[in-house]
Backbone as CSV, one residue per row, in Angstrom:
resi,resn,N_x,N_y,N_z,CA_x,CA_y,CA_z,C_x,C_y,C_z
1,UNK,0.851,-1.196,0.000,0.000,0.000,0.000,0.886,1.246,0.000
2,UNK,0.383,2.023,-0.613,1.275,3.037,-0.797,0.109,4.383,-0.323
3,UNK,0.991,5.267,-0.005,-0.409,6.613,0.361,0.197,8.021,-0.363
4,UNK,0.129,8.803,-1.007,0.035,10.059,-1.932,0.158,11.184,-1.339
5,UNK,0.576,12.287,-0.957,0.290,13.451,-0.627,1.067,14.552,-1.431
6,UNK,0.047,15.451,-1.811,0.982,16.410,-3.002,0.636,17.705,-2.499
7,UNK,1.857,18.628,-2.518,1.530,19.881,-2.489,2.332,21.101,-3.211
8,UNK,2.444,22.146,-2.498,2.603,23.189,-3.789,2.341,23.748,-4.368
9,UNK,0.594,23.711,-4.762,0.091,24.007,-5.752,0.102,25.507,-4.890
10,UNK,-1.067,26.725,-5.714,-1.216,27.833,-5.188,-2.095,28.870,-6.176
11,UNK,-1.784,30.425,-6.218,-2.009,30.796,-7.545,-0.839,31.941,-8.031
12,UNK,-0.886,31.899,-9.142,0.459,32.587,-9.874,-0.064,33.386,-11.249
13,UNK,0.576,34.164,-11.549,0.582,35.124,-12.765,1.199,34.194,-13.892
14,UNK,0.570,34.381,-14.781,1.083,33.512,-16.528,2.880,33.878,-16.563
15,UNK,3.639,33.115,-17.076,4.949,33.524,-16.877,5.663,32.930,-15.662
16,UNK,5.243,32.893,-14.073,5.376,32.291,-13.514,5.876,30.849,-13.086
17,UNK,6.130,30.250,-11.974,7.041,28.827,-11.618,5.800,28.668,-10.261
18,UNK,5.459,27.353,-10.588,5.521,26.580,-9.417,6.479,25.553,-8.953
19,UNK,6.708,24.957,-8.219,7.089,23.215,-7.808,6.006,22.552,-6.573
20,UNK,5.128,21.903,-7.361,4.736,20.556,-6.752,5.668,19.481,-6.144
21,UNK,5.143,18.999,-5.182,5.822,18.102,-4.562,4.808,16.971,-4.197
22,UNK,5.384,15.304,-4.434,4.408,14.289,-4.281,5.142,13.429,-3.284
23,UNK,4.761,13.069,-1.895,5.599,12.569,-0.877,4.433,11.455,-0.573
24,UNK,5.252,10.230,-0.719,4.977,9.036,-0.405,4.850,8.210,1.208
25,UNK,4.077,7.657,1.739,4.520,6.723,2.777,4.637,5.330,2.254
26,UNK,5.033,4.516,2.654,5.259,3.157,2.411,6.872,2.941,1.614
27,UNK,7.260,1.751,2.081,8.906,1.593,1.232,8.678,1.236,0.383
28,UNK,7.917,1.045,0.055,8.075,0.267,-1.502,7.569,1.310,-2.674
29,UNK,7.736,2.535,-2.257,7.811,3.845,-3.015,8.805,3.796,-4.163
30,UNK,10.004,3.556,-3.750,11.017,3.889,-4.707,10.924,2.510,-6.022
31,UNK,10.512,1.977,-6.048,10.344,0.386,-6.900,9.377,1.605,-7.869
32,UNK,8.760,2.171,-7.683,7.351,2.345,-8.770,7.796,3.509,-9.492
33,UNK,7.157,3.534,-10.676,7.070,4.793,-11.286,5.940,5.621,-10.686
34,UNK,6.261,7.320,-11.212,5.286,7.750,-10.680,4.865,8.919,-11.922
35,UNK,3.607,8.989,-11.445,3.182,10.338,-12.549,2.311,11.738,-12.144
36,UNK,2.327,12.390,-12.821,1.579,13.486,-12.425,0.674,13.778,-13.658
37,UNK,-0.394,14.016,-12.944,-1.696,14.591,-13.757,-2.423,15.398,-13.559
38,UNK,-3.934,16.076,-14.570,-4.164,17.207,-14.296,-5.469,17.143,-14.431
39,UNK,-6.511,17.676,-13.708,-7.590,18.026,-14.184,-8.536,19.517,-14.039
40,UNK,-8.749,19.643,-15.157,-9.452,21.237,-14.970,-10.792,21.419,-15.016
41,UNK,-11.374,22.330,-14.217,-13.474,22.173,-14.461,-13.685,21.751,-15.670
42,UNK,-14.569,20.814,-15.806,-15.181,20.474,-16.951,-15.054,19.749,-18.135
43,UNK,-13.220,19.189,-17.905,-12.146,18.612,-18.513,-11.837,16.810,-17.952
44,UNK,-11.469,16.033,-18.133,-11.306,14.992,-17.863,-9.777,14.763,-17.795
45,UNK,-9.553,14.258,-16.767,-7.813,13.956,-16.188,-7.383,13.516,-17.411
46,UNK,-5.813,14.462,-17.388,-4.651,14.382,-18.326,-3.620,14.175,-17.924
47,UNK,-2.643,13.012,-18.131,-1.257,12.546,-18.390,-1.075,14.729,-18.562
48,UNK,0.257,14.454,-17.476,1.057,15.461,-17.434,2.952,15.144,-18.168
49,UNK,3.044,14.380,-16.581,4.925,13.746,-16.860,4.887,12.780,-16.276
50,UNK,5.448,11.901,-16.451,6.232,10.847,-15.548,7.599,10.092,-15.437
51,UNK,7.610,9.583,-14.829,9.054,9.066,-14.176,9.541,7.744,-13.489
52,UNK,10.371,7.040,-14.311,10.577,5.544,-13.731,11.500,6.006,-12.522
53,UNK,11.573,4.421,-11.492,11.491,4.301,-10.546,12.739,4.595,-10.343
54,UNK,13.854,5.035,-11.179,15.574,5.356,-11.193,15.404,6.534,-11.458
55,UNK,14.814,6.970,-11.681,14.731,8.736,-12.362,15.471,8.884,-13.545
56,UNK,16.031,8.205,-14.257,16.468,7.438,-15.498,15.502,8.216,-16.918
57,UNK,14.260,7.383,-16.461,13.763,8.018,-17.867,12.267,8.961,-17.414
58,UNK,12.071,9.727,-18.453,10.701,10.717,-18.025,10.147,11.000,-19.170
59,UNK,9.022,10.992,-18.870,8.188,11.324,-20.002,7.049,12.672,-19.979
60,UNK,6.379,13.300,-20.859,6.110,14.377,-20.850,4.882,14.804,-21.734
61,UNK,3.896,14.969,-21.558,2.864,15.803,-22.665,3.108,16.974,-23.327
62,UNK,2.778,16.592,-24.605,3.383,17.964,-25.777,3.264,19.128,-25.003
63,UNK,2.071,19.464,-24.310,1.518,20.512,-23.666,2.462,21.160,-22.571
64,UNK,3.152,20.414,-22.235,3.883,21.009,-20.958,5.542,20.848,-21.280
65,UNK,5.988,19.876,-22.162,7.542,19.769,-22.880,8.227,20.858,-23.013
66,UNK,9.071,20.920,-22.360,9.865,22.264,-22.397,9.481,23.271,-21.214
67,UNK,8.407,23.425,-20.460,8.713,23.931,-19.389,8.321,23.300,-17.846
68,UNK,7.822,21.695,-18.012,8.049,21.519,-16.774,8.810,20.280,-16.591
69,UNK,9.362,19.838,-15.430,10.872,18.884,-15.056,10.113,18.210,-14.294
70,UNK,10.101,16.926,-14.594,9.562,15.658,-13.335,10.801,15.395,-12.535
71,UNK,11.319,15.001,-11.335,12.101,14.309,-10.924,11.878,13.606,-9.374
72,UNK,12.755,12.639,-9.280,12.372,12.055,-7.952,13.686,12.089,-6.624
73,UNK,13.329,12.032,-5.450,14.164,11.851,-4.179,14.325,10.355,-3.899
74,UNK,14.457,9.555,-4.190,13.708,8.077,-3.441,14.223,8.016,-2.238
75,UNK,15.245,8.448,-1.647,15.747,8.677,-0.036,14.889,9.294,0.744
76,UNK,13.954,10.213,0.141,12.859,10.979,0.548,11.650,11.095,-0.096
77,UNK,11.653,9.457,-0.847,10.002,9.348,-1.059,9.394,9.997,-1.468
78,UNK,9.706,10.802,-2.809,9.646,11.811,-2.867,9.512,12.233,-4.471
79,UNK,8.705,13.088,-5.389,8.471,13.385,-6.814,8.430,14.360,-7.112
80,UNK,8.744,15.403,-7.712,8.492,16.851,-7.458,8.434,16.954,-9.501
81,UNK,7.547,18.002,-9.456,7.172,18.757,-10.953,7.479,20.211,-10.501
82,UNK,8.833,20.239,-11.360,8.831,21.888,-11.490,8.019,22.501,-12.609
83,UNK,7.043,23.366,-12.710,6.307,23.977,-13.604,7.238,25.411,-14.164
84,UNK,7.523,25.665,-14.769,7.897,27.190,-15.394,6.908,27.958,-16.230
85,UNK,7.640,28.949,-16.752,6.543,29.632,-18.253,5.125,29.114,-17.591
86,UNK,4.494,28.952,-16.362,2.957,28.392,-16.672,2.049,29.623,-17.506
87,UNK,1.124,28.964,-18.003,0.073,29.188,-18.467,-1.407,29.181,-18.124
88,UNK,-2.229,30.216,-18.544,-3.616,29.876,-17.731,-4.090,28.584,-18.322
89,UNK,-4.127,27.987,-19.137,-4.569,26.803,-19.792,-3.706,25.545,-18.915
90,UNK,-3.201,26.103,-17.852,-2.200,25.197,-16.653,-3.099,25.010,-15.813
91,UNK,-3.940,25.505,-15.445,-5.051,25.873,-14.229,-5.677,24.291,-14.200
92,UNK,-5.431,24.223,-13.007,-6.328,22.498,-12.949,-5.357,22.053,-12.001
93,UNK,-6.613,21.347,-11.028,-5.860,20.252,-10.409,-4.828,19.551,-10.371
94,UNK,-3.739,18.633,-9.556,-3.042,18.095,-10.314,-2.536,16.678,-9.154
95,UNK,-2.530,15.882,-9.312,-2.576,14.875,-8.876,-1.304,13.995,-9.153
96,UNK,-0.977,12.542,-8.362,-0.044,12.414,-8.807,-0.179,11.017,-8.388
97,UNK,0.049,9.675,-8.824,-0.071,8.702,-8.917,1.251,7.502,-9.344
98,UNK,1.266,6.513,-8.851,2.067,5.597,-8.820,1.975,4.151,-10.174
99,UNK,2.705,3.888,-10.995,2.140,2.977,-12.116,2.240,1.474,-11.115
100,UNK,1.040,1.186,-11.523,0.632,-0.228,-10.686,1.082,-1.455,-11.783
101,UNK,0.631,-1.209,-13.320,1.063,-1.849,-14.503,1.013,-1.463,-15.391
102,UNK,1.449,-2.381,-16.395,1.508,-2.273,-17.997,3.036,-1.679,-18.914
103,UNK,2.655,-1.333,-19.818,4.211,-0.781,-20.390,4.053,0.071,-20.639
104,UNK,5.580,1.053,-20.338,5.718,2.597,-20.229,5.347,3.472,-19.660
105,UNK,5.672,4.141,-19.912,5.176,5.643,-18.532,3.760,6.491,-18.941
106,UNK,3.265,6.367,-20.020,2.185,7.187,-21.030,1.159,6.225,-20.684
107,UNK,0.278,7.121,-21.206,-1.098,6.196,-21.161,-1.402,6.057,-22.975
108,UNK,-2.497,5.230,-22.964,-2.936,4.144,-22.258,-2.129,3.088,-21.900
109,UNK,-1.094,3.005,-22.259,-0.271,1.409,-22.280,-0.179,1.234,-20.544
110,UNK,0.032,2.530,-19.362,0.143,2.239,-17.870,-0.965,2.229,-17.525
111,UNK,-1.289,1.657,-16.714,-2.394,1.870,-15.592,-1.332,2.191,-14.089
112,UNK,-2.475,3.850,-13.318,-1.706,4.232,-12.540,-2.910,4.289,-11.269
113,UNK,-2.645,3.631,-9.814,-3.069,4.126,-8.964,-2.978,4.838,-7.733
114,UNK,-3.222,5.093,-6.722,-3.161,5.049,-5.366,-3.095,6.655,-5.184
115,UNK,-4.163,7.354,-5.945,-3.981,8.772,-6.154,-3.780,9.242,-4.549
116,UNK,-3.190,10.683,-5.311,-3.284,11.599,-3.744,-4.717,12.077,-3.816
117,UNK,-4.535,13.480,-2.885,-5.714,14.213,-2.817,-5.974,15.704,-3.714
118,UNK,-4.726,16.008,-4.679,-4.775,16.941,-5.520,-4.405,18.124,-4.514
119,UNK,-3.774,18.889,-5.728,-3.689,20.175,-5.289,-3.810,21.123,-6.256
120,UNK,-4.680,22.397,-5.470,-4.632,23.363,-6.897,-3.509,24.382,-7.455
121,UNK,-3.656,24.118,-8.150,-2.610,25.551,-9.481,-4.004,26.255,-10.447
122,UNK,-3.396,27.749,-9.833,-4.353,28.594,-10.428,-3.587,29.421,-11.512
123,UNK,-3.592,29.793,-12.884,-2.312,30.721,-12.945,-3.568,31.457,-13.869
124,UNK,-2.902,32.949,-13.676,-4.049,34.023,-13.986,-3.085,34.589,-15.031
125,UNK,-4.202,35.394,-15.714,-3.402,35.893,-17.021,-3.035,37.490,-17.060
């Protein structure tokens, strides 16, 4: 069992940086990949980035490539998304989840569970 907690989020001016942070309990944290996702009113959750369990490889949605950085602590259980350049079209929830199975870090080929509880990012224009 693994348990989720993400924070960070806040609100910010377009142009702007956040860093999210996704902190794990359980040891068997560092074995998993992890991902971050997004959802905005009215929108249905989106693949953001993710990250195998070495911090080795990462992956990324066109949408956010180039200004935000997945990386992990595993000494500290730990995932963080640096956001840069955000955008109001950034605005949304964002969640962050552990791959339970399948192949690769993207969807559909992963299935990811054991969400946190989200946090918001507001970025105003």
């Amino acid at each position: 069992q693994v348990q989720l907690v993400e924070s960070g989020g806040g609100l910010v001016q377009a142009g702007g940086s956040l860093r999210l942070s996704c902190t794990a309990s359980g040891r068997t944290f560092s074995s998993f990949a992890t991902g971050w996702f997004r959802q905005a009113p009215g929108k249905e959750r989106e693949f953001v980035a993710a990250i195998n369990w070495s911090g080795g490889i990462t992956l990324y949605a066109d949408s956010v490539k180039g200004r935000f950085a997945i990386s992990r602590d595993n000494a500290k259980n730990a995932v963080s998304l640096q956001m840069n350049s955000l955008k109001p079209e950034d605005t949304a929830v964002y969640y962050c989840a552990v791959k339970l199975k399948g192949y690769g870090l993207g969807l559909p080929g992963a299935e990811y569970g054991y969400w946190g509880q989200g946090t918001q990012v507001t970025v105003s224009s």
